[in-house]
C-alpha positions in Angstrom: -23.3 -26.0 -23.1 -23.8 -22.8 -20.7 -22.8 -25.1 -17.5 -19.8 -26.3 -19.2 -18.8 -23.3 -20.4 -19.0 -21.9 -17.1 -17.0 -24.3 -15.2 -14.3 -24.3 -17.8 -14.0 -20.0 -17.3 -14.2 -20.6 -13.4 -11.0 -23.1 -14.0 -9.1 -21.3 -16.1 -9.8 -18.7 -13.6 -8.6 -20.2 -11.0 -5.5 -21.7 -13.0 -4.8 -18.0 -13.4 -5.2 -16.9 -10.1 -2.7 -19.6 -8.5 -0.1 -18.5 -10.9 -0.6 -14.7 -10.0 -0.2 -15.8 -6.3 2.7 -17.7 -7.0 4.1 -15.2 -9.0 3.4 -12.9 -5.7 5.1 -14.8 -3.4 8.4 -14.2 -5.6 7.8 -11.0 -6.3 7.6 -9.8 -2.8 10.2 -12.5 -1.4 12.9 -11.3 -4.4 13.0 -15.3 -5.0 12.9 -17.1 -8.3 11.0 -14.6 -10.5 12.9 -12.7 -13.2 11.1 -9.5 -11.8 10.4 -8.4 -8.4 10.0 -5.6 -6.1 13.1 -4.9 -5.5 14.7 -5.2 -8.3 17.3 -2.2 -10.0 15.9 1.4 -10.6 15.2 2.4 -14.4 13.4 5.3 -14.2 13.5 8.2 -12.1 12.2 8.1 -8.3 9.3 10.4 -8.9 8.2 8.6 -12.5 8.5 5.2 -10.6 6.0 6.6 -7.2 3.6 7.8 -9.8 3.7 4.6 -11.3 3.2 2.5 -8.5 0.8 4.7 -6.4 -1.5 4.5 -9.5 -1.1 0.7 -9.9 -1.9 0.3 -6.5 -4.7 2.0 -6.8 -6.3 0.6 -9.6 -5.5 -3.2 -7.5 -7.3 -1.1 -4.4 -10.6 0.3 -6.2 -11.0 -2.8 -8.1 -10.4 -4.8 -5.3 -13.0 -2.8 -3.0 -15.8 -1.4 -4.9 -16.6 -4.8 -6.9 -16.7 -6.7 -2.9 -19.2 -4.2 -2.3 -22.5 -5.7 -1.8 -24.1 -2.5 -3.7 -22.4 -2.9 -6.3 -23.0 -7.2 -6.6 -26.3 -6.6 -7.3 -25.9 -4.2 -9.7 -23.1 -6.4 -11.5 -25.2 -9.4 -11.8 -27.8 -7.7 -14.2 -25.2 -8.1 -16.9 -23.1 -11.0 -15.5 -24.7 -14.1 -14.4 -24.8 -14.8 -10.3 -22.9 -18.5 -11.0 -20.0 -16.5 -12.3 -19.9 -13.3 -11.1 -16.8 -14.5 -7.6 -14.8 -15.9 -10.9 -14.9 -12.9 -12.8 -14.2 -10.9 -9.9 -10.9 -13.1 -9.2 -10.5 -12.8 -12.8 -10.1 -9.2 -12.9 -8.1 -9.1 -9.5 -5.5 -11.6 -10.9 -5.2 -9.1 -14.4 -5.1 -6.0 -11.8 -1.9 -8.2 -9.8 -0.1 -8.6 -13.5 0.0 -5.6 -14.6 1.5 -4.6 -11.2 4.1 -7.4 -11.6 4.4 -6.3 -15.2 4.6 -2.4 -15.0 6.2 -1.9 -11.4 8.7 0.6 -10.8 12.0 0.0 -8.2 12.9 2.9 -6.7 16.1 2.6 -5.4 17.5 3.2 -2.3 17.8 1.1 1.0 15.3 1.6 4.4 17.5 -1.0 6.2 19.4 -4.0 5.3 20.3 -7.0 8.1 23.8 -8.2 7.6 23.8 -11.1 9.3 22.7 -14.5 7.6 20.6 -16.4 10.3 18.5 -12.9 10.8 18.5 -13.0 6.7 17.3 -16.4 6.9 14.5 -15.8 9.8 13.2 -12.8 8.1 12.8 -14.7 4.7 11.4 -17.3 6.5 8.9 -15.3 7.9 7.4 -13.6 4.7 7.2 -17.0 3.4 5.1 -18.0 6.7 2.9 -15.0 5.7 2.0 -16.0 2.7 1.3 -19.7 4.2 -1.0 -18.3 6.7 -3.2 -16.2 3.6 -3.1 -19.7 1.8 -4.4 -21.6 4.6 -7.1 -19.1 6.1 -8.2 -19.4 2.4 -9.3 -23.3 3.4 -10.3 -23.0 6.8 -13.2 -20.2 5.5 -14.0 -22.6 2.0 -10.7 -22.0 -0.6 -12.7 -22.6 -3.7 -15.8 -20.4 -2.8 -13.6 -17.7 -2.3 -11.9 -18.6 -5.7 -15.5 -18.8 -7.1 -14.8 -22.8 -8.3 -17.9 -23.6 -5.5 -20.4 -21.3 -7.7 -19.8 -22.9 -10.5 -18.9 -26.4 -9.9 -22.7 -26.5 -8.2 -24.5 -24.6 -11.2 -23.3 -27.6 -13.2 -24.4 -29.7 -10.9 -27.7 -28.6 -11.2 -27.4 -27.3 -7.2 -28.7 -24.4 -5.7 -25.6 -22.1 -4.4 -25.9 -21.3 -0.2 -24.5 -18.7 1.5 -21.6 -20.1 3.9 -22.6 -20.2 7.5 -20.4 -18.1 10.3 -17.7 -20.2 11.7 -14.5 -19.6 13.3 -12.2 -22.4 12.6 -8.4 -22.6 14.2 -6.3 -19.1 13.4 -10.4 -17.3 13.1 -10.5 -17.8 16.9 -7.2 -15.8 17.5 -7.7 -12.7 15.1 -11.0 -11.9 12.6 -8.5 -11.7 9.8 -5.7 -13.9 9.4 -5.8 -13.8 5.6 -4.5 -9.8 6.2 -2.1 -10.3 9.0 -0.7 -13.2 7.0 0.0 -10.5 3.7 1.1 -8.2 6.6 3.7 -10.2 7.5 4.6 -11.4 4.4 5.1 -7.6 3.1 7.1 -6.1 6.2 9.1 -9.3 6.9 12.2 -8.4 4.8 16.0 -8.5 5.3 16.3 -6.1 3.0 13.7 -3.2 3.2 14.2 -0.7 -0.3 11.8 2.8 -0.7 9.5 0.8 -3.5 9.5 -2.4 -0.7 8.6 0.3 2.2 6.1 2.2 0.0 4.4 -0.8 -1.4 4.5 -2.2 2.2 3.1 1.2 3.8 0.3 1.3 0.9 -1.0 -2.4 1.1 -1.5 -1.9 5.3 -3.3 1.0 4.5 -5.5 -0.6 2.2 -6.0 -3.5 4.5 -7.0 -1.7 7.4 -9.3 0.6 5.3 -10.8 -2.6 3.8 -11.6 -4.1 7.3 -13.9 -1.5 8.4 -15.7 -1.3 5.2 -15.8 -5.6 5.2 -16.5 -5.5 9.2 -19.6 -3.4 8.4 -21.2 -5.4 5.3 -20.4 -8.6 8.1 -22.3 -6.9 10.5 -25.1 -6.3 8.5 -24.9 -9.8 7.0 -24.7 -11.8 10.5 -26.3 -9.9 13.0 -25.3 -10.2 16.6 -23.4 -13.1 16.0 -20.6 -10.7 14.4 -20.3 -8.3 16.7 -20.4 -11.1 19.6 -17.1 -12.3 17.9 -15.9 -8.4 17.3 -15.8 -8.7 20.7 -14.0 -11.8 21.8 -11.4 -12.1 18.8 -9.0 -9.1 17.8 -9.0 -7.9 15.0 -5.0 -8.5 13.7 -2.8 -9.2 16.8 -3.2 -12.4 18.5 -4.2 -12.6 22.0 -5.1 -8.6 22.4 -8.2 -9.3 23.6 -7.7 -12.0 26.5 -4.9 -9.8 27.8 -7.2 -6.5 27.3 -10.4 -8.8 29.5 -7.8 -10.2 31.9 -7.0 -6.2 32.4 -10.6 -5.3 33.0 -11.4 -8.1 34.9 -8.5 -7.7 37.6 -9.7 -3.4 37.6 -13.1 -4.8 38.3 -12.0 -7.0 41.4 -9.5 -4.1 42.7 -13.1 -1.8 42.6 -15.2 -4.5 44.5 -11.7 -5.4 47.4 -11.7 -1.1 47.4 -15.8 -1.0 48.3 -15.9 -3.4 50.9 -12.8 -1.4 52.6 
């Protein structure tokens, strides 16, 4: 009865987090959904940044302080270890609707592209973001990041593993696609409004907080073979690093021509 129960709340977890990512994909792209983030003004500017600031904020400390390692240990006293990632998604995917829900426009336009095939590249493009997120998600294990892995072994009877270290396809090119994919898909706009600039300028703030604090629990978690990879793949922009050793290399070689002179 337990094993069932808990596979049925890690589906229905997981039923409600692909509709809350769904539901983000419109929200930030302005496409389909009654309700997005651009949507008309109803309250005044400084109502609607309080608003939003504190809805981020809750999506942020939630988001962060229940990853934490610390505070895993602690939670699994009163929640069991099988569905602890599920309850975690589970509470990420309420913090997301009530942003959805309670979000404030606020008016006003950053910057707006006029012509149609720039339109059309730019939607395209936060669209591609939010491809890249979905398909990092399965190149790292989707449904042990979604928790259905925890519990689909507890009712198995199977004991639950840690994931090895890998770096498959986009993990060679930049430690964390899953964040330069959102990054794209939240500045990638032909149509950039104050509440799409401010939620834009708050999420990559919160993302590149959260790498150093993820970056350090990884560290502690894989050893050397982390920092190994710290150094050979950048962080967010693609490439960075070949072009950064191709730099040092070619200094080196100008050093060794200038000593034998």
């Amino acid at each position: 009865m337990k094993k069932t129960a808990f596979l049925l709340f890690g589906m229905g977890t997981y039923v409600i987090f692909l509709g809350t990512f769904c539901y983000a994909v419109g929200f930030v792209s302005g496409l389909i959904v009654p309700k997005h983030i651009d949507s008309a003004a109803t309250v005044p500017f400084g109502n609607a940044l309080l608003i939003n600031a504190s809805l981020l904020a809750l999506f942020a400390l939630q988001h962060s302080i229940m990853a934490r390692p610390a505070f895993k240990r602690w939670w699994t006293k009163f929640i069991a270890e099988p569905i602890e990632r599920s309850t975690y998604v589970l509470l990420a995917s309420l913090c997301l609707l009530l942003l959805f829900l309670y979000w404030q426009p606020m008016g006003g336009i950053i910057w707006q592209v006029k012509s149609e095939t720039a339109q059309f590249v730019l939607q395209a493009l936060c669209l591609l973001g939010f491809g890249i997120v979905l398909i990092s998600t399965f190149m790292i294990n989707h449904f042990d990041l979604f928790g259905l892995r925890q519990v689909g072994l507890y009712f198995t009877g199977k004991r639950y593993e840690l994931l090895p270290f890998r770096t498959p396809l986009f993990y060679k090119y930049v430690r964390h696609p899953l964040y330069l994919g959102f990054m794209i898909a939240f500045w990638a706009t032909p149509t950039m409004t104050s509440a799409h600039l401010f939620f834009a300028v708050m999420t990559t703030g919160y993302m590149l907080t959260a790498i150093r604090f993820e970056e350090n629990d990884l560290v502690k978690h894989f050893g050397a073979k982390y920092v190994e990879y710290k150094r050979l793949a950048p962080m967010l922009i693609p490439f960075t690093k070949v072009l950064k050793n191709r730099k040092l290399q070619g200094r080196s070689k100008e050093k060794e021509i200038g000593t034998l002179n």
